[in-house]
KOLLOKOL-964169 format. One record per atom (N, C-alpha, C): residue in one letter; x, y, z. Coordinates in pm, whole numbers, plus 32768, in hexadecimal, padded with zeros to 4 digits. Example, Ala and Ser with C-alpha at 12.3 -4.5 7.8 and 13.67 -1.06 7.14 Angstrom:
% residues 2
A85277DC7830C/A84CE7E3E830C/A85287EB6830C/S85057F1F82C4/S85577F9682CA/S850A80038313/
% end
This chain:
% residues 397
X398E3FF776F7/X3A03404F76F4/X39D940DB76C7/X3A044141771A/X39C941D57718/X3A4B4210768B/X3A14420D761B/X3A73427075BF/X3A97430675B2/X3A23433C7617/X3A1943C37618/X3A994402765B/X3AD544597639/X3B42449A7693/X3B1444F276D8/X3B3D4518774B/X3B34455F77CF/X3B6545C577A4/X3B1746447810/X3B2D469F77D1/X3BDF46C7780A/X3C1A46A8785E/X3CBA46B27854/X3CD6467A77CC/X3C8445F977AF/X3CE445DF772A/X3CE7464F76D1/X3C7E466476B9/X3C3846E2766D/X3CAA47567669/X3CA2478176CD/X3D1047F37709/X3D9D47E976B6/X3DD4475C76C8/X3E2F472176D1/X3E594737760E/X3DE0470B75D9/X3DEA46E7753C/X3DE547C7751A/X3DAC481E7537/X3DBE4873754D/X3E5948C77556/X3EB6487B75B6/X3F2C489875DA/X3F8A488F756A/X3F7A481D7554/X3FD547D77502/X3F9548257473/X3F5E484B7453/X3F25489973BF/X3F4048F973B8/X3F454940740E/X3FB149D5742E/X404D49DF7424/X40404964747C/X40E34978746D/X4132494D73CA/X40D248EC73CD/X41064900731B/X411B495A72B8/X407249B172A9/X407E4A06727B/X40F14A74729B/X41044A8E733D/X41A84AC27352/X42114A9B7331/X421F4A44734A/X42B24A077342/X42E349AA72CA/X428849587282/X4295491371E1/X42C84988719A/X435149A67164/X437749D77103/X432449D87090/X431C4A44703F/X429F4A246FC4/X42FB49F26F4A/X439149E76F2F/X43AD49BF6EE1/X43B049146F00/X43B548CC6F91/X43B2483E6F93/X434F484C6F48/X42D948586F89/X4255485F6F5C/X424148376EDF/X426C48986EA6/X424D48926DE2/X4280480C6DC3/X42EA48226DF9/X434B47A76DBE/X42F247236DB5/X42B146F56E5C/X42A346816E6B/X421846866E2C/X41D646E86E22/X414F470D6DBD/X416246B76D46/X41D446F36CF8/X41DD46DB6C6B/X424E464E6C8A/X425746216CAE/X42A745896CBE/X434445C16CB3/X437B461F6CAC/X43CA465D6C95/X444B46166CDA/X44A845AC6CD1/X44E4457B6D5F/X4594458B6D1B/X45A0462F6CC4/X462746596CA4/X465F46706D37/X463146956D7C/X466346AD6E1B/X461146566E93/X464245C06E6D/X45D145726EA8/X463545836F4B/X4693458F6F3C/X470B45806FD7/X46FA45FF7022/X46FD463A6FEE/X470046E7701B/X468346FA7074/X460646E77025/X458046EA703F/X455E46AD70B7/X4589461F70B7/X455745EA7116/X45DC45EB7190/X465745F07167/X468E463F71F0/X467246C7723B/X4650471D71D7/X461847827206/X45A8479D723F/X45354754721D/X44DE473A7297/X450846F47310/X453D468E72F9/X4532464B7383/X458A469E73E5/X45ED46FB73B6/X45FD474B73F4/X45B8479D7434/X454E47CF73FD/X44F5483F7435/X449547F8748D/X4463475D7448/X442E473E74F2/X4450472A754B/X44EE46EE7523/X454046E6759D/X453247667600/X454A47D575C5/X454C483F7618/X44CA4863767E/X447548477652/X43EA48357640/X43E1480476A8/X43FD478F76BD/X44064704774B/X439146B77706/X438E46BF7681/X431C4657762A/X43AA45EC75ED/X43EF45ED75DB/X44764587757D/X443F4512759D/X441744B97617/X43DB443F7605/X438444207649/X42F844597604/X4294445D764E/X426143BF76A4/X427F43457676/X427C4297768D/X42F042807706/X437142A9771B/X43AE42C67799/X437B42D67816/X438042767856/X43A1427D78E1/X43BB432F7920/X43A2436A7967/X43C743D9799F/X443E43D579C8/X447D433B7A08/X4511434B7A31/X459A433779D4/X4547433B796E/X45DE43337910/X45CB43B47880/X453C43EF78D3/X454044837884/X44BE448B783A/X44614449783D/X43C5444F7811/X436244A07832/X430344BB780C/X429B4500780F/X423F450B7895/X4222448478C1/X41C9443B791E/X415944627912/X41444463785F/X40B1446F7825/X409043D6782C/X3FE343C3781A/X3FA84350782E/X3FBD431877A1/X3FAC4298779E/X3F96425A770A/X3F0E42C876C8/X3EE342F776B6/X3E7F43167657/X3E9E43AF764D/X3EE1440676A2/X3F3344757698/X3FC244577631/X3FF143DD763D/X404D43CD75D4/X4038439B7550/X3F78436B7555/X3F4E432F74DC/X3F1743DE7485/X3EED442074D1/X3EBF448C7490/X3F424511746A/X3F9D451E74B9/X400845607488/X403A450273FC/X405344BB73FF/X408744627382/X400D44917306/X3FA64476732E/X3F3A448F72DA/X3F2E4503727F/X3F4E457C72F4/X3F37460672A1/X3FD846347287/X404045EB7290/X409C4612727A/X407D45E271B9/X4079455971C5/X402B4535713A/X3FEA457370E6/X3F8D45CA7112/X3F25463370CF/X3F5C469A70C0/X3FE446BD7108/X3FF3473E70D6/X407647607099/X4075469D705E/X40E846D17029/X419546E97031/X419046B370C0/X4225469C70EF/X425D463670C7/X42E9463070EF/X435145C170DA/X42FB4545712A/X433444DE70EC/X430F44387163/X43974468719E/X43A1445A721C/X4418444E7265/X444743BC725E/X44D543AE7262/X451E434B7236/X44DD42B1728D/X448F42667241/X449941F172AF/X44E4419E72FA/X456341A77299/X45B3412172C0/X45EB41457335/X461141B17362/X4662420273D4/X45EA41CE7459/X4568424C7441/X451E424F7481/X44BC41F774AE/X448441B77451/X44294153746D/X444A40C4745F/X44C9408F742D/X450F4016740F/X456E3FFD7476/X45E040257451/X465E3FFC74B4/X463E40237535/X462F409B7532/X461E40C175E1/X45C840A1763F/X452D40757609/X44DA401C7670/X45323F99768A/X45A23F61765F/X45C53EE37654/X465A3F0576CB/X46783F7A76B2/X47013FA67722/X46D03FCA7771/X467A3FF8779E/X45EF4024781A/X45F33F927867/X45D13F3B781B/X457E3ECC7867/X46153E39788C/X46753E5A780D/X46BB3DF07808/X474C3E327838/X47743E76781C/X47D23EC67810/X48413EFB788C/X48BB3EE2788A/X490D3F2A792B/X48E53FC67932/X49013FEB79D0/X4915404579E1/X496840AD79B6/X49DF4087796F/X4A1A40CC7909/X49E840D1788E/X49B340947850/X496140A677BF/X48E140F677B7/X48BC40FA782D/X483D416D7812/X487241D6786C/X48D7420B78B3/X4917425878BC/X494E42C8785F/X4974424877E4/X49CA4289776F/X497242C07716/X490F423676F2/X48ED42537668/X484442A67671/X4822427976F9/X477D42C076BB/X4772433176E9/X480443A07739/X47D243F376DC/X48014459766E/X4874441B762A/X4894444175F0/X47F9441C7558/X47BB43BB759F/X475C43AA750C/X46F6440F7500/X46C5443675A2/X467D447E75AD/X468044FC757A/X471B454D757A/X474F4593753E/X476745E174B7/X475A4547746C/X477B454D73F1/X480C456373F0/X483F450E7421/X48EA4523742E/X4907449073B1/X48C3441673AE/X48F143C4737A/X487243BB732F/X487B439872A5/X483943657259/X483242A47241/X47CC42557271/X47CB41CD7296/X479D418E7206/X47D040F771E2/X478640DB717B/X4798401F71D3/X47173FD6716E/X471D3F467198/X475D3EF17120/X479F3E69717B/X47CE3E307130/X47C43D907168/X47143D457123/X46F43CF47142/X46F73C9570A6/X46A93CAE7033/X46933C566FC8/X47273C706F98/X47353BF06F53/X47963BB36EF7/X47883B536E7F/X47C93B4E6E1A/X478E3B076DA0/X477D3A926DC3/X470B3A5B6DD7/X46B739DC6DF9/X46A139C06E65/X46A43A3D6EDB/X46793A2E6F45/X463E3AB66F88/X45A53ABB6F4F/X455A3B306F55/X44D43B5E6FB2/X44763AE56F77/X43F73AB86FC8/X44483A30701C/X44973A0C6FF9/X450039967011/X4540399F706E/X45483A2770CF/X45DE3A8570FF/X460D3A207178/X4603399F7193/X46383936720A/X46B838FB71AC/X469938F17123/X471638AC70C5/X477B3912709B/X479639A070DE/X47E539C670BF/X4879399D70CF/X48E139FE7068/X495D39927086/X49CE39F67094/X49D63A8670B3/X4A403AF670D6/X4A553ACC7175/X4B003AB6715A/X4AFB3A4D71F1/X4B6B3AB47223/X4B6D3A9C729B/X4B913B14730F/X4C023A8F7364/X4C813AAE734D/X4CDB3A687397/X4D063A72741A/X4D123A5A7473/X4D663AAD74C8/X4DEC3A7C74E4/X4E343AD874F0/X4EB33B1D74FC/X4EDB3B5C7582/X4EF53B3A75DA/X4EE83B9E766F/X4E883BD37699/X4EB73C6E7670/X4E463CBD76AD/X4E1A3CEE7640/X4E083C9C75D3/X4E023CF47521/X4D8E3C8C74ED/X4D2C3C8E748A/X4D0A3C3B745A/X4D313C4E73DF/X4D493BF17368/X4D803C1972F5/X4CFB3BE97286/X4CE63C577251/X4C483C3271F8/X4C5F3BFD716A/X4C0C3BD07139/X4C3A3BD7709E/X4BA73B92706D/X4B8E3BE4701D/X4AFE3BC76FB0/X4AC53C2B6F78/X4A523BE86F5B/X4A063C676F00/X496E3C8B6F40/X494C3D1F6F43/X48863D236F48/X48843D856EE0/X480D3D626EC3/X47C93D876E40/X47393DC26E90/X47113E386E02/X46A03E636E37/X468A3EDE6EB4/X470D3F1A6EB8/X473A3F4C6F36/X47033FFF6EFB/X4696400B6F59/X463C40866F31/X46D3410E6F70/X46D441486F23/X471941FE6F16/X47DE41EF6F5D/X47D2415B6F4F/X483441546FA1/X48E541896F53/X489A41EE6EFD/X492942386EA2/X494742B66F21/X48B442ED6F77/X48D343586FE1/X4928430B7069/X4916428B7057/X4902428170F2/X499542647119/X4994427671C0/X4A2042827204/X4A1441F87250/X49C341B97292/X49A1413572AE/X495140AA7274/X496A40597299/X48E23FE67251/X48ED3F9F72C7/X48513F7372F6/X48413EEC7347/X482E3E9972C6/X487E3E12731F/X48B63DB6728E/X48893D3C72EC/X48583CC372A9/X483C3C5D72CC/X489F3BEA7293/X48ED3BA672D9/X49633B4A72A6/X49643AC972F3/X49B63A737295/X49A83A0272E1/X4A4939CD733F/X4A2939CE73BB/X4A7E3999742E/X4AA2391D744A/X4A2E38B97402/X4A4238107425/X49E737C873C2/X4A32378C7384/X49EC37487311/X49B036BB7341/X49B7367F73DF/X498F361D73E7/X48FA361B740F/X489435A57419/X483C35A8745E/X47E2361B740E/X472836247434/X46FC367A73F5/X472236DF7394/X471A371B734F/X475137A972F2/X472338197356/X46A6380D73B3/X4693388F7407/X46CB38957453/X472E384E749F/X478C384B751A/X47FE38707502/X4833388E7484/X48AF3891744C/X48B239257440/X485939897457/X48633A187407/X488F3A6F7489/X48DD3ACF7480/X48C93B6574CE/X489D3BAF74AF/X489C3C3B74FE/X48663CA474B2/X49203D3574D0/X493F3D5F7468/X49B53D9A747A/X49713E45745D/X49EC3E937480/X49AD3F1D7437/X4A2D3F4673FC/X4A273F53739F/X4AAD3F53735A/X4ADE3FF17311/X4B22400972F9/X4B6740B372F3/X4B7940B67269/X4B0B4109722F/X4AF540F77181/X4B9C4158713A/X4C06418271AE/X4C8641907165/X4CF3414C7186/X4C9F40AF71A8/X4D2E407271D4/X4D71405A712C/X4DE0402D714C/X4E503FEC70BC/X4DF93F7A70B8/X4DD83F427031/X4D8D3ED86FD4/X4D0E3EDE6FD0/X4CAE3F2F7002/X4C1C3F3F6FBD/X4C383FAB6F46/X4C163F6A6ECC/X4BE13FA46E77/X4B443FCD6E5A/X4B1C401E6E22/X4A7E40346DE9/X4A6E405C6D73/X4A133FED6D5D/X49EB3FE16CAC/X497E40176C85/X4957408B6C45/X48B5408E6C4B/X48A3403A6BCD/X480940186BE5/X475B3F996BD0/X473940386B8A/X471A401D6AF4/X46DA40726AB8/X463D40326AB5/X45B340806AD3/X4555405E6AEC/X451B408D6A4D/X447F403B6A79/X4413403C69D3/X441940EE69B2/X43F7412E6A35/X440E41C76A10/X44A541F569EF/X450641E569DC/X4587421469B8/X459D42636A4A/X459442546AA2/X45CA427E6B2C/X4632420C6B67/X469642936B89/X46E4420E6C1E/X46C942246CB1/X467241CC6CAE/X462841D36D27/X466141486DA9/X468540DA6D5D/X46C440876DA5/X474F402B6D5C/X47843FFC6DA8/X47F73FC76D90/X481D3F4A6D7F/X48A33F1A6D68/X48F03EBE6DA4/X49663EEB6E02/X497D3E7F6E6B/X49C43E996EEE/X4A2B3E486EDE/X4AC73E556E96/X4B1D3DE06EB7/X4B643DE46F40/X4B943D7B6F6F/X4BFB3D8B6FFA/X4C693D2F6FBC/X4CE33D4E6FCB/X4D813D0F6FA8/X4D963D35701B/X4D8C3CA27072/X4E2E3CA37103/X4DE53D227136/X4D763D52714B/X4D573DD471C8/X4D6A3DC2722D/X4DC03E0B72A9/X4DA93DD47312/X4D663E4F7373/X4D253DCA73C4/X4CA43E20741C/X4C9D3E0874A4/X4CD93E6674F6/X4CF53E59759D/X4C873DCC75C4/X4C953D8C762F/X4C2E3D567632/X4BE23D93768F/X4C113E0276B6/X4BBF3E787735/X4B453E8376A6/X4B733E837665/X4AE33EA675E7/X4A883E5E75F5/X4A773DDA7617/X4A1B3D7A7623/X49B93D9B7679/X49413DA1763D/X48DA3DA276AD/X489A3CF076E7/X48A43D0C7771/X48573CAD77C5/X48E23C0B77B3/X48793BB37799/X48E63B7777AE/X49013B20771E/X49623AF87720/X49AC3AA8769D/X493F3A247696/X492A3A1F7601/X48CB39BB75CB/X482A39DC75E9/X48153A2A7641/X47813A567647/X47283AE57613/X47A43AC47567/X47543B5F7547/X46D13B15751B/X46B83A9E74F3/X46393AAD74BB/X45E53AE174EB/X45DF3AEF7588/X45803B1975C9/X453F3BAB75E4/X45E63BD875D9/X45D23C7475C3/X45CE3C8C751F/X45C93C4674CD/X45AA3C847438/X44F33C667441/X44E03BEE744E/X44453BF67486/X43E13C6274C5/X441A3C967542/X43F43D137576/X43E83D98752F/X445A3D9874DC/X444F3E047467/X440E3DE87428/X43D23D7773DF/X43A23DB4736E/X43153D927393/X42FA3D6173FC/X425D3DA7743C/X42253E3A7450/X42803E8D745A/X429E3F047433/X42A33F7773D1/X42D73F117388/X42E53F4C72CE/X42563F1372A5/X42243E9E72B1/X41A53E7A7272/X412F3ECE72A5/X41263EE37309/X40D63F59734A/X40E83FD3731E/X4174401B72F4/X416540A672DF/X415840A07238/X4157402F71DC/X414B40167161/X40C340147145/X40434040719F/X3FD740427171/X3FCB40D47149/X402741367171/X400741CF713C/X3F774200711D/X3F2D41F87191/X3EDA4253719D/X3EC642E67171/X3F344338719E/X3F0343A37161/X3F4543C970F8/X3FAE436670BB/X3FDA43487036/X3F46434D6FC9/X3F0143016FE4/X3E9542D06F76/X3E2D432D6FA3/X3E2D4383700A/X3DC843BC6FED/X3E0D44526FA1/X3E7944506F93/X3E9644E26F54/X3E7B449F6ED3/X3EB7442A6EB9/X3E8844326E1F/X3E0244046DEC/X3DB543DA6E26/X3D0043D26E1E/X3CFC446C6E16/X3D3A44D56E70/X3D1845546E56/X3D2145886DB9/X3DA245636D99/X3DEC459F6D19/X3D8D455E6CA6/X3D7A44B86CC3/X3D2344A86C3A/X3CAB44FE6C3D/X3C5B45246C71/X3BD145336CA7/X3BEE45D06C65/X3C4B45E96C82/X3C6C46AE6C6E/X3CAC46746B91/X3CD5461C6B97/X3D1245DF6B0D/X3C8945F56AAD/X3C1745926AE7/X3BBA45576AD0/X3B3D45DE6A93/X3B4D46596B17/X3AB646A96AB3/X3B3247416A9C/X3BC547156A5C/X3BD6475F69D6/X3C0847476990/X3BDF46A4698E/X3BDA467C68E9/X3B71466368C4/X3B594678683C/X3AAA468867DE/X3AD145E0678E/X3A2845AF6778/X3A3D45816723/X39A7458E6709/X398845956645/X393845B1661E/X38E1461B6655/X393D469E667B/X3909470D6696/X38CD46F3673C/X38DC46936778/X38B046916805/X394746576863/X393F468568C2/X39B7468D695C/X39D245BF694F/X3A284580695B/X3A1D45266968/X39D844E26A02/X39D6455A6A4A/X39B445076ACF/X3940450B6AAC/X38F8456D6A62/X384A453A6A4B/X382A44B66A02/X389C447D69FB/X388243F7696E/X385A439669CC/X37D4435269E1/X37D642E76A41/X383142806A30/X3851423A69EB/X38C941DE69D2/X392B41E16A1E/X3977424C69FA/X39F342A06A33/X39D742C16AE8/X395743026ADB/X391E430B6B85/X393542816BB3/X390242436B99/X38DA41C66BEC/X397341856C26/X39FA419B6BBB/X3A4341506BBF/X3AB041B56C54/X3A9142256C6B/X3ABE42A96CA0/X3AA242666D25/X39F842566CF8/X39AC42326DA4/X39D8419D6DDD/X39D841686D82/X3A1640C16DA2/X3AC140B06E31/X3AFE410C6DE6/X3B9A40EE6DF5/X3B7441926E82/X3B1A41AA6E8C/X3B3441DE6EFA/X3ACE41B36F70/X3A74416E6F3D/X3A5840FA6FA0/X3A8940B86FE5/X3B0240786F98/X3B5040306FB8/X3BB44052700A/X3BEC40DD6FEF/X3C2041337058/X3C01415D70C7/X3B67415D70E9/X3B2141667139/X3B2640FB7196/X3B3F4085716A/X3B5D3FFD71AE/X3BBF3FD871C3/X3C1F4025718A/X3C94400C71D6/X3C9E4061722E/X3C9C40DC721D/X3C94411672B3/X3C5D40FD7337/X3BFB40B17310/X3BC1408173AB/X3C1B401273CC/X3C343FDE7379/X3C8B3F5973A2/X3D083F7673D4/X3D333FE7739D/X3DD0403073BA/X3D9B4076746D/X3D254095747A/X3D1840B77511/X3D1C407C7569/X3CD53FD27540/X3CC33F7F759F/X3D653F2F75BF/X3DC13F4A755B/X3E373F0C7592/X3E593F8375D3/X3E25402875C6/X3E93406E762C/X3E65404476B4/X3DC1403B76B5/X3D9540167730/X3DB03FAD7778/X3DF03F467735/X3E613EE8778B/X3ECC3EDC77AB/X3EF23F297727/X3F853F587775/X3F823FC777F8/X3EF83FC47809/X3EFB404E7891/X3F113FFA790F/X3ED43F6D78E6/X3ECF3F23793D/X3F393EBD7966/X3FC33EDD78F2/X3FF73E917900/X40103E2878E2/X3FD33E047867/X3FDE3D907834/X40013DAF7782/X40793D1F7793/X40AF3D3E770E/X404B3D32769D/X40843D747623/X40403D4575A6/X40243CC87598/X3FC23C987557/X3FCE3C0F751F/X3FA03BF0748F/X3F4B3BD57497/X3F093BC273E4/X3EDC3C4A73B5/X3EB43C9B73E3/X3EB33D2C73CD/X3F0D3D617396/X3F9C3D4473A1/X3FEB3D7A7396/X3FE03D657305/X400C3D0A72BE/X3FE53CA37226/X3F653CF671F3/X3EEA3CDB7249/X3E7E3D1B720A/X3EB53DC771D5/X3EF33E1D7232/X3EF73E9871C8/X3F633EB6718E/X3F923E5171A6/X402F3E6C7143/X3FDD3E2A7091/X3F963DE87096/X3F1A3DB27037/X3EF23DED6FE2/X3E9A3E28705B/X3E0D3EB47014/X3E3F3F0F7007/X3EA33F537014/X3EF73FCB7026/X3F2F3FE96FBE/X3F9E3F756F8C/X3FD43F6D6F23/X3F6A3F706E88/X3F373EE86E93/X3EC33EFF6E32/X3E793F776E21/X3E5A3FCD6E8A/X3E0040626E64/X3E6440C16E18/X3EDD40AA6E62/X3F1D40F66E38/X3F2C40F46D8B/X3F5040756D61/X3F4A40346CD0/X3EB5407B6C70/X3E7D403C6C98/X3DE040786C64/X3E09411F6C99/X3DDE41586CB7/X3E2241D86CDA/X3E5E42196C4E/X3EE041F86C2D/X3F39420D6BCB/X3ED841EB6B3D/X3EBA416D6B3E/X3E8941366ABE/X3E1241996ABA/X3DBB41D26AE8/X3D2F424D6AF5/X3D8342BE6A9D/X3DE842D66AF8/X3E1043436ABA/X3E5643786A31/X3E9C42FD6A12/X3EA84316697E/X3E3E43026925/X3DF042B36937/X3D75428068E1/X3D1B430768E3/X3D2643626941/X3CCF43F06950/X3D2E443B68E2/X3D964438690A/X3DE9448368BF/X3DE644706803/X3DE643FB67EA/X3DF343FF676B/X3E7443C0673E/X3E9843E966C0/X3F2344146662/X3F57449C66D6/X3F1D44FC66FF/X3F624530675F/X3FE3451267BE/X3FA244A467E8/X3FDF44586844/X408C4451681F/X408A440E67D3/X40D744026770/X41514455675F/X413C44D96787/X4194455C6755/X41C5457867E7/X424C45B3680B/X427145EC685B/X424B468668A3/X424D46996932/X4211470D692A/X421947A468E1/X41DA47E768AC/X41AA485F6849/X41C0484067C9/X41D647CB6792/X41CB478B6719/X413247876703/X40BA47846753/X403847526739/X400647DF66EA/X402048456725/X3FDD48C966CC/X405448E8664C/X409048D5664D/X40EB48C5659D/X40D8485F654A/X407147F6658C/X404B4793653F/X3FBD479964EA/X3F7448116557/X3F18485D6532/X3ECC47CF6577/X3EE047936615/X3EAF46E56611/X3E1E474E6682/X3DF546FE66DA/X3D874710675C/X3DE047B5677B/X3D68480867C8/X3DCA4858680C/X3DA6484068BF/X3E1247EC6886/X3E0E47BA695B/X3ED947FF6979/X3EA9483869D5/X3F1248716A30/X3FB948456A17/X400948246A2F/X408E47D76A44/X408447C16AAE/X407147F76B36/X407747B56BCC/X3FFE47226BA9/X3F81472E6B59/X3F3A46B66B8D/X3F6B463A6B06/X3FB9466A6ABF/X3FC946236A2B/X405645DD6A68/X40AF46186AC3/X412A45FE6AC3/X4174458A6ADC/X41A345616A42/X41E944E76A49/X419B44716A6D/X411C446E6A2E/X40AE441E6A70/X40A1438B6A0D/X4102437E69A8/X411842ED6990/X41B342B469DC/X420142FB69D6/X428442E06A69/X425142A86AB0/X41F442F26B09/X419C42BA6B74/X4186424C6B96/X412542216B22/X411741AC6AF6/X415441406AEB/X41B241816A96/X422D40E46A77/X422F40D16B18/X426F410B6B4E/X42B941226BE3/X426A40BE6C70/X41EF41146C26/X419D40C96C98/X4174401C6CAD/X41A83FD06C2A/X417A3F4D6C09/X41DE3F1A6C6A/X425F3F526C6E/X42BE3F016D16/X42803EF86DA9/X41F73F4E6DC9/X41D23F3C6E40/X41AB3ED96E9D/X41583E7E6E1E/X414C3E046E53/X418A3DBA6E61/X41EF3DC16E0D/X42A93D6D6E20/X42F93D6C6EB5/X43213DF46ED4/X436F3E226F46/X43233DDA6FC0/X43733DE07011/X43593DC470C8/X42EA3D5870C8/X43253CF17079/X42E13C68707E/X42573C486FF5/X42753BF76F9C/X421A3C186F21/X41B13BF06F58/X41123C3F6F17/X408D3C3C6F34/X40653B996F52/X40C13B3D6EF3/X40903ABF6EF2/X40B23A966F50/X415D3A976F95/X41723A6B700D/X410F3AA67084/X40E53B03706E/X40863B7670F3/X40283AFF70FD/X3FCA3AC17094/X3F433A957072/X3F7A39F670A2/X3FF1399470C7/X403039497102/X40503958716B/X406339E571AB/X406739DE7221/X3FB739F97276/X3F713A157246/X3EFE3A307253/X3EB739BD7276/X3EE6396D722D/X3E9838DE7217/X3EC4387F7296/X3F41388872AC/X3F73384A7318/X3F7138917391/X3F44392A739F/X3F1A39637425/X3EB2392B743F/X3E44392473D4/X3DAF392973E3/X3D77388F73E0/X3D9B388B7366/X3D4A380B732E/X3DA2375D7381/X3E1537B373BF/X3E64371A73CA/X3E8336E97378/X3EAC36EA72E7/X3EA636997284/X3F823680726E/
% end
């Protein structure tokens, strides 16, 4: 397998670095620099606006429902240096979740309506799959979806429901038929985050952020034009998604901005009068976890290179939702341990503490971080279930 990029790619990674430097607002910038996420809605609607304008809004799109008709590795490297330099993540659940699933499953009126208003940034999307005791579990869920005519009438709970205090929609996974299998029984609905009886509770996290929720439904009712594909076969389309989410959960150029930041963390902080990156100890552990990054990236190529070909994810998918998460973890844990008692202090607290004099953009909020980051391996299927499904792709077991 040739890793080298062509010189169009070349060109290509070129393009996209310009236009950033044009068009990235420098206050997102700072913001998402310093973890800053007081204007986490604004930020990232306001970009996706500007790529929208751009004709970048969904670079993974199909050309006929408004995409790029960049190649997989043109959409692996825009993602990449969008990473490096610092931009918003554009919203997944809209873009890379629900709507590959209304693309493929979906009426002609539903991707009419909704993709592009997502493309847009007209609707803000959130998911609504885990529930209390049905997580890595998600076939035993029990928010059951009645029907009523042309209405379905919902009622339950999801938990765990990432930003969903912004959002105007949720794809919701419910149950339609309690007989026979638990996977035959589910749909997939898209439900209108202002109908009458959803409430939202925020999930205070280890960092003191509300970052995710609880989702109640009392008696909601939900056209059944909402339903994607057909009744009782969402498992199939919740499946498809989150082959999707486990793939874009390896954040490639997520971990390499912050391998950047420790590394820039790393030689300006001193210890015993020398740079810590000169400390072999400290080196070794720098070079380790970006080894490892190094290996996931090739591995993250060889699934784009099948998906060029057309073929779904399979154990790959598990594998960097895996390594991804974990770097990311180690990642965080480098960086406070560089940091110190620093760490510790909120940003421009470190020079009134008289602590390291490391920056606030590379210090910022870098035990938050931390706490924050220990959910990665949790979300979009836990590492242990990944390493179970692995076993039974591969091993047969």
């Amino acid at each position: 397998m040739n890793l080298s990029l062509s010189p169009a790619d070349l060109a290509f990674v070129d393009q996209v670095r310009q236009f950033l430097a044009d068009k990235l607002p420098a206050e997102i910038r700072q913001r998402v620099a310093n973890r800053d996420e007081s204007q986490l809605k604004h930020d990232i609607v306001a970009w996706q606006k500007i790529l929208h304008q751009q004709g970048w809004g969904a670079p993974a799109w199909p050309v006929e429902f408004g995409g790029t008709g960049w190649s997989k590795v043109q959409q692996y490297l825009f993602e990449t240096e969008c990473a490096l330099a610092d931009a918003p993540l554009q919203l997944a659940f809209g873009l890379k979740m629900v709507a590959p699933v209304i693309m493929r499953f979906g009426s002609p009126a539903q991707q009419q309506y909704f993709l592009p208003r997502i493309l847009a940034a007209e609707d803000w999307w959130c998911q609504g799959y885990s529930e209390p005791g049905s997580g890595s579990d998600l076939a035993s869920l029990k928010t059951q979806a009645v029907r009523d005519g042309d209405e379905y009438v919902v009622t339950g709970q999801k938990v765990w429901n990432t930003l969903g205090q912004h959002a105007d929609w949720i794809f919701c996974l419910v149950r339609t038929d309690n007989s026979g299998k638990p996977q035959r029984g589910i749909s997939f609905l898209l439900i209108d985050m202002h109908s009458p009886g959803i409430t939202v509770r925020p999930t205070r996290l280890l960092d003191g952020g509300h970052e995710v929720n609880e989702v109640w439904f009392d008696q909601v009712r939900v056209p059944v034009s909402n339903r994607v594909g057909e009744e009782n076969h969402g498992w199939t389309y919740a499946k498809f998604l989150l082959g999707h989410e486990r793939t874009n959960i390896a954040g490639i150029g997520a971990n390499k901005r912050e391998l950047n930041r420790l590394k820039s963390i790393a030689r300006a902080c001193r210890q015993n009068d020398h740079r810590l990156i000169d400390d072999p100890v400290f080196a070794s552990k720098i070079a380790q976890v970006e080894i490892e990054l190094m290996a996931l990236e090739i591995t993250n190529l060889r699934v784009i290179e099948a998906d060029e070909r057309k073929q779904a994810p399979g154990p790959e998918a598990s594998i960097l939702k895996i390594k991804g998460t974990e770097i990311m973890q180690r990642l965080s844990e480098l960086q406070v341990e560089a940091l110190g008692p620093a760490a510790l202090l909120s940003n421009g607290e470190s020079r009134i503490a008289g602590l390291q004099p490391v920056s606030d953009e590379l210090a910022a909020n870098a035990t938050d971080f931390y706490l924050n980051q220990r959910k990665v391996s949790i979300y979009g299927g836990s590492n242990e279930i990944q390493r179970n499904i692995i076993a039974q792709m591969i091993l047969q077991v």
